[in-house]
PDB file with one MODEL, atoms N, CA, C and O in Angstrom:
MODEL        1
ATOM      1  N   UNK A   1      92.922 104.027  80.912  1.00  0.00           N
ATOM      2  CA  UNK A   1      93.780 103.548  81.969  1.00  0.00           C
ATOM      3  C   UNK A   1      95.145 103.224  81.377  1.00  0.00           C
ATOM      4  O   UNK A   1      95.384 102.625  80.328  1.00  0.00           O
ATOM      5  N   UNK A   2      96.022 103.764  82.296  1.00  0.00           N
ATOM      6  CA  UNK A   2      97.849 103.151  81.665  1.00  0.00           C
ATOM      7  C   UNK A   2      98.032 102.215  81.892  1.00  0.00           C
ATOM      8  O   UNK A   2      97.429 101.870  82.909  1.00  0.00           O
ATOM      9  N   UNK A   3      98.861 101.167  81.277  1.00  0.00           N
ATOM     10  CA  UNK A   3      99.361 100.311  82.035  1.00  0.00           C
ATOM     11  C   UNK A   3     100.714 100.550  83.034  1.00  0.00           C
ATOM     12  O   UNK A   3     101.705 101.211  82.724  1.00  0.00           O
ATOM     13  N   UNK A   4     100.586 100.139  83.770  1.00  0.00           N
ATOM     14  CA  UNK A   4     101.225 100.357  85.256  1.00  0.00           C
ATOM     15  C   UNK A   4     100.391 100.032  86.768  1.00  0.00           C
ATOM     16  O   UNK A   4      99.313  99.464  86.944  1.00  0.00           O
ATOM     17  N   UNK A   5     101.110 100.483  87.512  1.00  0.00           N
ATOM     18  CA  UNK A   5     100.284  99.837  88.630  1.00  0.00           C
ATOM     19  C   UNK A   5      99.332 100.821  89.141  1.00  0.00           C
ATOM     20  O   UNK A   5      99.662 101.910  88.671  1.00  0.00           O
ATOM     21  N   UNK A   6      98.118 100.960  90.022  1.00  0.00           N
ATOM     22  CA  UNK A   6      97.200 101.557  90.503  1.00  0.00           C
ATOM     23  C   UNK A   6      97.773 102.820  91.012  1.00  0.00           C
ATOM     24  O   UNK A   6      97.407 103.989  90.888  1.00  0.00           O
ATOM     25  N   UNK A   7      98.780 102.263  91.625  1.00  0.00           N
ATOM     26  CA  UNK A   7      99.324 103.548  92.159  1.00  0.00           C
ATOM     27  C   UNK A   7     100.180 105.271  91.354  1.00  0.00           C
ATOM     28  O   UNK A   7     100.368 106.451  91.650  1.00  0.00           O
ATOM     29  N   UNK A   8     100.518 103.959  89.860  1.00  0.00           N
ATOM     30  CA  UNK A   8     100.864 105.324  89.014  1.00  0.00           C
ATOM     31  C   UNK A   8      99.435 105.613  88.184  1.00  0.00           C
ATOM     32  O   UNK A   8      99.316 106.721  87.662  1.00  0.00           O
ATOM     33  N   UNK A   9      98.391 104.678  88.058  1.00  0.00           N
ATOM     34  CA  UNK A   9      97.393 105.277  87.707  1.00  0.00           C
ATOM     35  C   UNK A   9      96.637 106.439  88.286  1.00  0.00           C
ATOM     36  O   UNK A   9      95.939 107.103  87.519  1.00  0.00           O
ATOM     37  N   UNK A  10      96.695 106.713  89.397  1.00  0.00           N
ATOM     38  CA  UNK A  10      95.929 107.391  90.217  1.00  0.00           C
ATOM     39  C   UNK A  10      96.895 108.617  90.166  1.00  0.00           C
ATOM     40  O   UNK A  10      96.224 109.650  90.179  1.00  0.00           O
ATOM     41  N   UNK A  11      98.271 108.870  90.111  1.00  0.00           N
ATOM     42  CA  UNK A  11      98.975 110.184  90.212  1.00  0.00           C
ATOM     43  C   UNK A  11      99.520 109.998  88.751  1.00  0.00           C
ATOM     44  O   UNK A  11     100.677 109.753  88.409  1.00  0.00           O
ATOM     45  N   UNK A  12      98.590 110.146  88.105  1.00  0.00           N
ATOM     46  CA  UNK A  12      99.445 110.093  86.575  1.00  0.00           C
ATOM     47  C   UNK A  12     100.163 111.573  86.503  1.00  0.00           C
ATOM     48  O   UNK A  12      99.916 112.702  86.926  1.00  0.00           O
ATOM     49  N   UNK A  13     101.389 110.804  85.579  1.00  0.00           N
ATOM     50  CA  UNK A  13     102.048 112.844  85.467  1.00  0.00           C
ATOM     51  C   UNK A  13     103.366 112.469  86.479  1.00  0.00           C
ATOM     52  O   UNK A  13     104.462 112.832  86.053  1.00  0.00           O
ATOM     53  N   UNK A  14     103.337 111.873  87.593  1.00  0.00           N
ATOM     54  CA  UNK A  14     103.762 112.070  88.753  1.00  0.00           C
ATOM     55  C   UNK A  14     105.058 111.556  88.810  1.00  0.00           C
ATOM     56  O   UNK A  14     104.927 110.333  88.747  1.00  0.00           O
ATOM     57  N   UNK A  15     106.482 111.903  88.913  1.00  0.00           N
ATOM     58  CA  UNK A  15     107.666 110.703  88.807  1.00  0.00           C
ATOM     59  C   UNK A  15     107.893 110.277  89.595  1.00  0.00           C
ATOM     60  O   UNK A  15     108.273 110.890  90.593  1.00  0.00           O
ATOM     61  N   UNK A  16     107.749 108.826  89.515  1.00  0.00           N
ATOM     62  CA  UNK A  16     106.800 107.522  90.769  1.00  0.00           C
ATOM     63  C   UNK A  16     107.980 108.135  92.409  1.00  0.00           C
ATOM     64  O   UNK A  16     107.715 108.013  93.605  1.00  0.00           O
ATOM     65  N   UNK A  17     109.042 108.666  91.844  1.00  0.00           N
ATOM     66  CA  UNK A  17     109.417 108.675  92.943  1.00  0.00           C
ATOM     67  C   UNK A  17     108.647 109.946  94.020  1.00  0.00           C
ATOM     68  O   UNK A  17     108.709 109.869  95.247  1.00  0.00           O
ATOM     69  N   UNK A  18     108.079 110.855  93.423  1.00  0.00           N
ATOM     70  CA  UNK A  18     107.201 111.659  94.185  1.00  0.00           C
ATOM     71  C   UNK A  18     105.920 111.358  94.413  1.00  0.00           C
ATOM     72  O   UNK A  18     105.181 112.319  94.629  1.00  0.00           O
ATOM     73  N   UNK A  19     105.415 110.203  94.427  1.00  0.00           N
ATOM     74  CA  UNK A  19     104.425 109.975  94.269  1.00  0.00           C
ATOM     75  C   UNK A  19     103.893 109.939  95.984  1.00  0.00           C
ATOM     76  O   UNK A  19     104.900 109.434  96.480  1.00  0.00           O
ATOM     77  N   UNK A  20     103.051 110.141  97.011  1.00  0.00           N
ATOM     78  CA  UNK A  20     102.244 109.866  97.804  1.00  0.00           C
ATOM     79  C   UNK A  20     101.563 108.814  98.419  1.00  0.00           C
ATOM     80  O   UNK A  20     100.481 109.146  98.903  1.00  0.00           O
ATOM     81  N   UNK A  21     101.860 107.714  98.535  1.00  0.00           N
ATOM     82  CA  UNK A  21     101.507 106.785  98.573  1.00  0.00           C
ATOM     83  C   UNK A  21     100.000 106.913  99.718  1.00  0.00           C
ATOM     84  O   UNK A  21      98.897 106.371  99.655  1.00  0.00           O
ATOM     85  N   UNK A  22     100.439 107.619 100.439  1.00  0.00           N
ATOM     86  CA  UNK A  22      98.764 107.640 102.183  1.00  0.00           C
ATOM     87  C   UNK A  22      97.770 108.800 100.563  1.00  0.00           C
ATOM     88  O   UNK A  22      96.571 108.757 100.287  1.00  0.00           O
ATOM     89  N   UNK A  23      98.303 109.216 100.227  1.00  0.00           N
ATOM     90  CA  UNK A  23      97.040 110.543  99.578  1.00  0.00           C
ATOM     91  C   UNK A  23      96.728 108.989  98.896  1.00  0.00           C
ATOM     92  O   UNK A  23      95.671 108.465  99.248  1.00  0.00           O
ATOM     93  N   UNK A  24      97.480 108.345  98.073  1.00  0.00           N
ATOM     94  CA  UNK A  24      97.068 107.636  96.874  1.00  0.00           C
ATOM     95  C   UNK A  24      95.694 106.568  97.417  1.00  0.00           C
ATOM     96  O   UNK A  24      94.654 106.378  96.787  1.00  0.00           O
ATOM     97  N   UNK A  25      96.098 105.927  98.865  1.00  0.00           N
ATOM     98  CA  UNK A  25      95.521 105.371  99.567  1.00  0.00           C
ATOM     99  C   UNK A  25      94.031 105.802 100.116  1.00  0.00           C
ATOM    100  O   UNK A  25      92.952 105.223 100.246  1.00  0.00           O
ATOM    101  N   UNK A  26      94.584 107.239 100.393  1.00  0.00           N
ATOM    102  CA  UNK A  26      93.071 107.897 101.349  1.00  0.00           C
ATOM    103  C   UNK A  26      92.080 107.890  99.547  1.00  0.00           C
ATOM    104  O   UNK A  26      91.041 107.352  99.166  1.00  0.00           O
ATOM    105  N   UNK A  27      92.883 108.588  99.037  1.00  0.00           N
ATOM    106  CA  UNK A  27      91.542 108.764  97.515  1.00  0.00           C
ATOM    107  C   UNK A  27      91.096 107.441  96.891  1.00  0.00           C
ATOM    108  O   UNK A  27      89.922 107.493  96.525  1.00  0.00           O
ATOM    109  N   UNK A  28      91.831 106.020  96.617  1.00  0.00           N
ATOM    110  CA  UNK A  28      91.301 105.065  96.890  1.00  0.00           C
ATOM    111  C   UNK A  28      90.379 104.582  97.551  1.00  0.00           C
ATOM    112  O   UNK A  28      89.609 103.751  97.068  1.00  0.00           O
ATOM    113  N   UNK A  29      90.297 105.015  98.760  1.00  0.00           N
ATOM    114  CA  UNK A  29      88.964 104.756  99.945  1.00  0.00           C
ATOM    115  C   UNK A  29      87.878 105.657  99.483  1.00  0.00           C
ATOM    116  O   UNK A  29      86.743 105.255  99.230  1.00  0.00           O
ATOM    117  N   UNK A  30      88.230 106.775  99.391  1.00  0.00           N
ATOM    118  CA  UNK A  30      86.958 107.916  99.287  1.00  0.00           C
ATOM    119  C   UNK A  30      86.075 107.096  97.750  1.00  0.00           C
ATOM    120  O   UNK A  30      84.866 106.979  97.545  1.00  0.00           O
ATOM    121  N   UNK A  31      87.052 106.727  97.042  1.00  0.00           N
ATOM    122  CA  UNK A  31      86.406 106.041  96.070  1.00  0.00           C
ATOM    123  C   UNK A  31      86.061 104.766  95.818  1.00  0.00           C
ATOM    124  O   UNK A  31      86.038 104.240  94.705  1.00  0.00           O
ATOM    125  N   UNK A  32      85.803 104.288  96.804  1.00  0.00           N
ATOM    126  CA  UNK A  32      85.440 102.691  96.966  1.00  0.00           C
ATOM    127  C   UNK A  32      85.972 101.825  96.748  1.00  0.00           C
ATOM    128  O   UNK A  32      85.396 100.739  96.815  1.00  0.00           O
ATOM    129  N   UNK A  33      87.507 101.928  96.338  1.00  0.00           N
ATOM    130  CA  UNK A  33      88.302 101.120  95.834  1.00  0.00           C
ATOM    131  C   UNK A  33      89.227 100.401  96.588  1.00  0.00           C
ATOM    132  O   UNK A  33      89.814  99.434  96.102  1.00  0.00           O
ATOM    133  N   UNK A  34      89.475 100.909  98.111  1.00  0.00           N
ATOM    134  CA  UNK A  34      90.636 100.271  98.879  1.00  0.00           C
ATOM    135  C   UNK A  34      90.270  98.974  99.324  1.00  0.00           C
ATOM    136  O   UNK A  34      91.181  98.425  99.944  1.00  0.00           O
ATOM    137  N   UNK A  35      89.096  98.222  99.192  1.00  0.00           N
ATOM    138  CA  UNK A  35      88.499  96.942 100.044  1.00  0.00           C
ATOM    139  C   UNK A  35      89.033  95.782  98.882  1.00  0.00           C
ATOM    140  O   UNK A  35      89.407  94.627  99.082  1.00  0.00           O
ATOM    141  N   UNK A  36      88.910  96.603  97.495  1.00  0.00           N
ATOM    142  CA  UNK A  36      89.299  95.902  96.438  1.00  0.00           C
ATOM    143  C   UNK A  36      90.503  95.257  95.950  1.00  0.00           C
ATOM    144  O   UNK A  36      90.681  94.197  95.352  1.00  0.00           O
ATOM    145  N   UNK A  37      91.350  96.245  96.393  1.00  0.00           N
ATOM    146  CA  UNK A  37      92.501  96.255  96.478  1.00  0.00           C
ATOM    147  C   UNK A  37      93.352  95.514  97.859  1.00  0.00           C
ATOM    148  O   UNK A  37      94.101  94.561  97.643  1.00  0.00           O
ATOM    149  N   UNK A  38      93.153  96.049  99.264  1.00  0.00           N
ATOM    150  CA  UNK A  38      93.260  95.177  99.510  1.00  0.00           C
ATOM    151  C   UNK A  38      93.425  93.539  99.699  1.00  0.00           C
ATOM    152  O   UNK A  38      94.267  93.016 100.430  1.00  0.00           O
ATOM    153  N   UNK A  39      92.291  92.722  98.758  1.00  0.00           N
ATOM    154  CA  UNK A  39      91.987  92.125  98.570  1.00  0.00           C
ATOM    155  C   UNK A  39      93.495  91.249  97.197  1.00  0.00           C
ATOM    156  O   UNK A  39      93.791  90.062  97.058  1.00  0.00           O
ATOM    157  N   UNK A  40      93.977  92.316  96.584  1.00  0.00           N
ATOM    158  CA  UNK A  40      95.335  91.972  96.027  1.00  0.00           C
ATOM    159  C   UNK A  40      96.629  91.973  97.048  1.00  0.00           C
ATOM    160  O   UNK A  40      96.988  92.799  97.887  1.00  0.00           O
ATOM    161  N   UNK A  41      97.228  90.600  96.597  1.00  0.00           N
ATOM    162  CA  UNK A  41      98.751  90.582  97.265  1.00  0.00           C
ATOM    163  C   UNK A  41      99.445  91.960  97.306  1.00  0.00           C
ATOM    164  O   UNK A  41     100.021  92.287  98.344  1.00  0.00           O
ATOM    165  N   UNK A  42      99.425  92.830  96.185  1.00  0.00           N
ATOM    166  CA  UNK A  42      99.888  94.014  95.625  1.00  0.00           C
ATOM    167  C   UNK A  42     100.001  94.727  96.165  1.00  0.00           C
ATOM    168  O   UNK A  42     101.120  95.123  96.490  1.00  0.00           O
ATOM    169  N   UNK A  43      98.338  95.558  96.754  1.00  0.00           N
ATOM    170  CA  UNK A  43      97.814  96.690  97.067  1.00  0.00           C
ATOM    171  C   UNK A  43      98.045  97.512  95.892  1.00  0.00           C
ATOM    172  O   UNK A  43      97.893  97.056  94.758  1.00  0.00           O
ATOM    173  N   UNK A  44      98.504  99.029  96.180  1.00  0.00           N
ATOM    174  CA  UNK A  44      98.227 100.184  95.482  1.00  0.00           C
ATOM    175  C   UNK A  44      99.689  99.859  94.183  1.00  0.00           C
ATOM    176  O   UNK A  44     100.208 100.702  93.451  1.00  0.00           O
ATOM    177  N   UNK A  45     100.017  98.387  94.286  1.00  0.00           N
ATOM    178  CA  UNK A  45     101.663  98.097  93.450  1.00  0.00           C
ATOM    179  C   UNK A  45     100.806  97.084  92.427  1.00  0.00           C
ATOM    180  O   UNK A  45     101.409  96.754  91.406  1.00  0.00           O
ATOM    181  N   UNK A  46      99.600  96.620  92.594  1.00  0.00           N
ATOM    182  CA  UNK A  46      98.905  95.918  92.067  1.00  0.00           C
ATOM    183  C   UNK A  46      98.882  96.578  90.071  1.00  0.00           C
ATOM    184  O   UNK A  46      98.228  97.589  89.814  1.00  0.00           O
ATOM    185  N   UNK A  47      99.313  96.165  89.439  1.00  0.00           N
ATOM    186  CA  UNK A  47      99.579  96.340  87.779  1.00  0.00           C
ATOM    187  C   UNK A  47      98.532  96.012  87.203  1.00  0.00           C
ATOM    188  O   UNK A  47      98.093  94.874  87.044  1.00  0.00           O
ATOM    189  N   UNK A  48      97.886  97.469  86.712  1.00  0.00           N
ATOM    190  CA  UNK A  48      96.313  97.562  86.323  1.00  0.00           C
ATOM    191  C   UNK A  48      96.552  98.305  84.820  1.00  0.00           C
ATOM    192  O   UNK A  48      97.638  98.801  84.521  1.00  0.00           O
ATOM    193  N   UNK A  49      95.452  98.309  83.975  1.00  0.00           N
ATOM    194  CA  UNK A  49      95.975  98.514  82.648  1.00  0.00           C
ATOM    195  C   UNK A  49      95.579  97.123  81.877  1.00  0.00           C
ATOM    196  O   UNK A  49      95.652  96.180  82.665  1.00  0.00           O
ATOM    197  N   UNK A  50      95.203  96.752  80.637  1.00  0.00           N
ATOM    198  CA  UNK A  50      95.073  96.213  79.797  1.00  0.00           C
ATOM    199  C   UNK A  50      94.779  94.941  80.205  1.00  0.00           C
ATOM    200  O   UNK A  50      93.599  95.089  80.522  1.00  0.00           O
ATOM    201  N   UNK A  51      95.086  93.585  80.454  1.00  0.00           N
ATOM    202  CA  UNK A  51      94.238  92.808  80.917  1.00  0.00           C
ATOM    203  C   UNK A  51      94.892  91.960  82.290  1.00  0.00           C
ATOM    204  O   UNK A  51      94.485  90.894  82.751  1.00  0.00           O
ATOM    205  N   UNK A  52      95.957  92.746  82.738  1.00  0.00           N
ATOM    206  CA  UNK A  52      96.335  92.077  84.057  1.00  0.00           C
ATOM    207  C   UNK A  52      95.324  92.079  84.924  1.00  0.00           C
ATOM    208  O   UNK A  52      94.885  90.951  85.149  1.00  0.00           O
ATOM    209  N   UNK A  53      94.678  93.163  85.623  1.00  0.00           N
ATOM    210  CA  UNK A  53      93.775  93.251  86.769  1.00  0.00           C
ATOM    211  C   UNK A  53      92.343  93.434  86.057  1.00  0.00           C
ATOM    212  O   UNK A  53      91.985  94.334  85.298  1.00  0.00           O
ATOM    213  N   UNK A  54      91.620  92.299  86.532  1.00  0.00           N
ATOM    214  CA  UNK A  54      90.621  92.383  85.912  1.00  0.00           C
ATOM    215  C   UNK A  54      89.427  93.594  87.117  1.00  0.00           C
ATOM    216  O   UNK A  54      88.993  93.453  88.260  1.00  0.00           O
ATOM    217  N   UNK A  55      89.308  94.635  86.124  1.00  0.00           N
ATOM    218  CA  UNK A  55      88.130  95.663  86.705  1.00  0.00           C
ATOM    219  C   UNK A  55      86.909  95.542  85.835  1.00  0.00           C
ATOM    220  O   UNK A  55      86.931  95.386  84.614  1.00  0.00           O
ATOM    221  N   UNK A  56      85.846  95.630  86.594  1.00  0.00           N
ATOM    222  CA  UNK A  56      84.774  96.199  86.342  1.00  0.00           C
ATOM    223  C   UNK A  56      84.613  97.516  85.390  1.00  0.00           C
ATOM    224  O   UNK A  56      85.496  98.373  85.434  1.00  0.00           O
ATOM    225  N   UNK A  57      83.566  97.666  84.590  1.00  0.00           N
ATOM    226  CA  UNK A  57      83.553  98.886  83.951  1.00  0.00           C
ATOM    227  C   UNK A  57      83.440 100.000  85.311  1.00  0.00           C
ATOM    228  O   UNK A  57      84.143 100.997  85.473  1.00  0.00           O
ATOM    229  N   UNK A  58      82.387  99.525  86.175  1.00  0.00           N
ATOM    230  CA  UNK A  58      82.353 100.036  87.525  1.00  0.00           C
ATOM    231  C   UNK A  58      83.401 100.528  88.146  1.00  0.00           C
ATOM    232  O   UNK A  58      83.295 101.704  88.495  1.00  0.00           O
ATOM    233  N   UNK A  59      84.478  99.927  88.410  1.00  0.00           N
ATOM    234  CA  UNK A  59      85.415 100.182  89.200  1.00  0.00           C
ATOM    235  C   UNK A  59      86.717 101.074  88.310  1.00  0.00           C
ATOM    236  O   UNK A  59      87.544 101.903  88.690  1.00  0.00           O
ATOM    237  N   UNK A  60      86.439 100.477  87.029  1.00  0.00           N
ATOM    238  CA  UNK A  60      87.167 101.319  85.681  1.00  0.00           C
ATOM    239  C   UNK A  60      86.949 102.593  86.055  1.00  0.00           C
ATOM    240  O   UNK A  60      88.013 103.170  86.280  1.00  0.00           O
ATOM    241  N   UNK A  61      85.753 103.430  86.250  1.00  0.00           N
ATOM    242  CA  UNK A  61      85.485 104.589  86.038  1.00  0.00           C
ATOM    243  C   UNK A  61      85.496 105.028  87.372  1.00  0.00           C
ATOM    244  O   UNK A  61      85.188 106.215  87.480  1.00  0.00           O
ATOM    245  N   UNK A  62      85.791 104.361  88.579  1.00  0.00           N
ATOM    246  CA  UNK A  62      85.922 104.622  90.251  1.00  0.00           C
ATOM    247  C   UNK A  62      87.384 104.981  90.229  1.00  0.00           C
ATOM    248  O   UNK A  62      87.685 105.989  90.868  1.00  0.00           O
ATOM    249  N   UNK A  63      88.481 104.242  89.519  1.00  0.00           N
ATOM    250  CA  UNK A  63      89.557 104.691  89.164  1.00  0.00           C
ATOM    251  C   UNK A  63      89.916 106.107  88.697  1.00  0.00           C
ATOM    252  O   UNK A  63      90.974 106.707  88.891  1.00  0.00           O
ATOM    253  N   UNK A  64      88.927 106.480  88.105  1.00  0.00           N
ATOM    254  CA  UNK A  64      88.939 107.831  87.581  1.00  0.00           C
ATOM    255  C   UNK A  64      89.123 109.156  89.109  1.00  0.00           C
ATOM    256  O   UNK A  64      89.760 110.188  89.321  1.00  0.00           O
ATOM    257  N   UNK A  65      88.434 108.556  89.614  1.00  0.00           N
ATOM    258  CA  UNK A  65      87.969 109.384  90.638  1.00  0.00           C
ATOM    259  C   UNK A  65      88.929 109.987  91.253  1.00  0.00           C
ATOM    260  O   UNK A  65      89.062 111.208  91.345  1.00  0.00           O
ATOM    261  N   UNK A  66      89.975 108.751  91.914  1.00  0.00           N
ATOM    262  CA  UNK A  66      91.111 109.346  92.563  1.00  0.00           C
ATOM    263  C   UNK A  66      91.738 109.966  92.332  1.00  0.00           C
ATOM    264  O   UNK A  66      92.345 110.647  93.158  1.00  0.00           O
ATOM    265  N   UNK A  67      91.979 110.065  90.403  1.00  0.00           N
ATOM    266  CA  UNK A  67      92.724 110.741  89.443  1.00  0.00           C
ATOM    267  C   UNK A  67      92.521 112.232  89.796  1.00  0.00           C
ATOM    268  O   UNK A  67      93.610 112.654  90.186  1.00  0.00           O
ATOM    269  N   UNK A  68      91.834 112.950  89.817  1.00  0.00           N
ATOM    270  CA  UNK A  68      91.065 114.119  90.317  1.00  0.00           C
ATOM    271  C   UNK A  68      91.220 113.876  91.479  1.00  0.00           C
ATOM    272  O   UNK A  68      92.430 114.081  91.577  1.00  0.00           O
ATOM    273  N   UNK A  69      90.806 113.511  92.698  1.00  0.00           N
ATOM    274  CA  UNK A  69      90.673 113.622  94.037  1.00  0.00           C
ATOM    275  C   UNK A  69      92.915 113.923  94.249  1.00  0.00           C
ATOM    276  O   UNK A  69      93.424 114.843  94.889  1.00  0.00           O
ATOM    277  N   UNK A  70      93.516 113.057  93.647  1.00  0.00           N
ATOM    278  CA  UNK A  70      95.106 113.196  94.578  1.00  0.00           C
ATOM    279  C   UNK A  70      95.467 114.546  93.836  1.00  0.00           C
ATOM    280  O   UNK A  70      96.682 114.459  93.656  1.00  0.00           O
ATOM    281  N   UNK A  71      95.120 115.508  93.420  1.00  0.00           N
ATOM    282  CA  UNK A  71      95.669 116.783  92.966  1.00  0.00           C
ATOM    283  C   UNK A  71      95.220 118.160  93.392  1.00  0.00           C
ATOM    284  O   UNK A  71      95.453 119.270  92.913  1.00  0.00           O
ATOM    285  N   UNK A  72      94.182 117.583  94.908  1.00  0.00           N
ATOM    286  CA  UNK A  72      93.207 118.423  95.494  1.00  0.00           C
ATOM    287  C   UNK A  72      92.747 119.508  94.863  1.00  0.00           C
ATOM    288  O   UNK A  72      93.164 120.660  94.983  1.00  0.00           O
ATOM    289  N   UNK A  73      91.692 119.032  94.045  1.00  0.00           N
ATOM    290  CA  UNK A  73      91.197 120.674  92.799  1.00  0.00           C
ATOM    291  C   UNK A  73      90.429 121.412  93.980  1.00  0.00           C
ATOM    292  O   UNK A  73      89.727 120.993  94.901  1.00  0.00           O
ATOM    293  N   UNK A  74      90.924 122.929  93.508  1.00  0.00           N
ATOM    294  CA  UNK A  74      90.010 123.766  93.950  1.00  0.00           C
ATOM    295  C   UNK A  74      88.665 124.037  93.730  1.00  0.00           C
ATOM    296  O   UNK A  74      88.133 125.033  94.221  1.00  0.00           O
ATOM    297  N   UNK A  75      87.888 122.995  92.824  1.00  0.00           N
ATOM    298  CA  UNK A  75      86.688 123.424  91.849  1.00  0.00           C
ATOM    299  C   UNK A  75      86.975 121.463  90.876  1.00  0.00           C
ATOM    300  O   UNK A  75      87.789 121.088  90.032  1.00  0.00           O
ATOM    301  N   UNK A  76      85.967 120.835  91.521  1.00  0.00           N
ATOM    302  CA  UNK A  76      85.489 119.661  90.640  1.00  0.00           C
ATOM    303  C   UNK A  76      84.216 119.206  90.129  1.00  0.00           C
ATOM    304  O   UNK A  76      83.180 119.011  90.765  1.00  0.00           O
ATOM    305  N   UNK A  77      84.445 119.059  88.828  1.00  0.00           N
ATOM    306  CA  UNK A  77      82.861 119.245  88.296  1.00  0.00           C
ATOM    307  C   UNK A  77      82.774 117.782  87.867  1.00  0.00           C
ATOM    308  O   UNK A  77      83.604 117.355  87.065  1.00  0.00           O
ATOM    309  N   UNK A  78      81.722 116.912  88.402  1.00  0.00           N
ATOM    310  CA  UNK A  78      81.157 115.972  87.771  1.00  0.00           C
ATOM    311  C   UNK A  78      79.932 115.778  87.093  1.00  0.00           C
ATOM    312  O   UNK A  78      78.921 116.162  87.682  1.00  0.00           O
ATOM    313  N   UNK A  79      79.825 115.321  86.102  1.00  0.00           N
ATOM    314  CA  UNK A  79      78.491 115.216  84.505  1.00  0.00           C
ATOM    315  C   UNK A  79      78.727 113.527  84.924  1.00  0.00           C
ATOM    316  O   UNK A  79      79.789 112.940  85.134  1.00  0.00           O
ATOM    317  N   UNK A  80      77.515 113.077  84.953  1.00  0.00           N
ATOM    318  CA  UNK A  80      77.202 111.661  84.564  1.00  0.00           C
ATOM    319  C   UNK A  80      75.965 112.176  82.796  1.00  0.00           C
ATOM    320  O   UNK A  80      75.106 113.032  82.587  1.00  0.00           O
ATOM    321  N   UNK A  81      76.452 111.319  82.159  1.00  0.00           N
ATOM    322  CA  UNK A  81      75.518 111.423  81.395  1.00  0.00           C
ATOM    323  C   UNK A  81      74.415 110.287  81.203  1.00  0.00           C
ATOM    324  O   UNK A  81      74.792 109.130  81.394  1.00  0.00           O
ATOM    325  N   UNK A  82      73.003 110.524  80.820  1.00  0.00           N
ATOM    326  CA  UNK A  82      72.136 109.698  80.945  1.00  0.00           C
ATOM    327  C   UNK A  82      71.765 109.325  79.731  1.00  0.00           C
ATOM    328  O   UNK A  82      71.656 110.134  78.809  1.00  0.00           O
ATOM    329  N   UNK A  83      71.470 107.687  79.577  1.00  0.00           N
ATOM    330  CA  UNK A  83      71.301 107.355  77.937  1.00  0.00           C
ATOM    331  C   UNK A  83      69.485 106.796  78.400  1.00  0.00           C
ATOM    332  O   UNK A  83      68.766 106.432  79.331  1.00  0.00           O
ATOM    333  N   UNK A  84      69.526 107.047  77.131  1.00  0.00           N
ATOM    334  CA  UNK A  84      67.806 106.344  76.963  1.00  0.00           C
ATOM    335  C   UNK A  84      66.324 107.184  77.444  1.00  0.00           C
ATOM    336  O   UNK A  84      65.208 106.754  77.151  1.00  0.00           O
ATOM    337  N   UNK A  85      66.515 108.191  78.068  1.00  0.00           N
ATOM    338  CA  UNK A  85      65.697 108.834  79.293  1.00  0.00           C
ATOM    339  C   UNK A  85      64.902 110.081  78.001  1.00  0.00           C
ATOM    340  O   UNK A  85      64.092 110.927  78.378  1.00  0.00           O
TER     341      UNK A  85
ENDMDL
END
């Protein structure tokens, strides 16, 4: 995760001024993350990264999601890997 806010986390690459803010939002939701957020004064301006916003490993890796979801791939492959089994 960068430090910066959710919203440049999720369009990394992106120069904030092109950034999307409704895509950044809708892929937030698809990934369980907008109730959370909400929940910050911030929203998607909320400064995530290193130990300002405290996430979950859970929600750490839900972050991921949108990352992939705001660049609409033609072809997304997800691997969970399984320990112990």
């Amino acid at each position: 995760m960068l430090t910066g806010t959710v919203r440049e986390n999720v369009a990394m690459e992106i120069s904030p001024e092109f950034i999307d803010n409704s895509l950044v939002g809708e892929t937030l939701e698809q990934a369980q993350l907008s109730t959370f957020l909400q929940e910050s004064q911030e929203g998607i301006g909320t400064v995530a990264g290193g130990t300002v916003l405290a996430l979950s490993g859970g929600q750490r890796r839900r972050l991921e999601m949108p990352r992939a979801l705001y660049r609409w791939p033609t072809l997304l492959v997800l691997d969970e890997a399984r320990y112990g089994i």
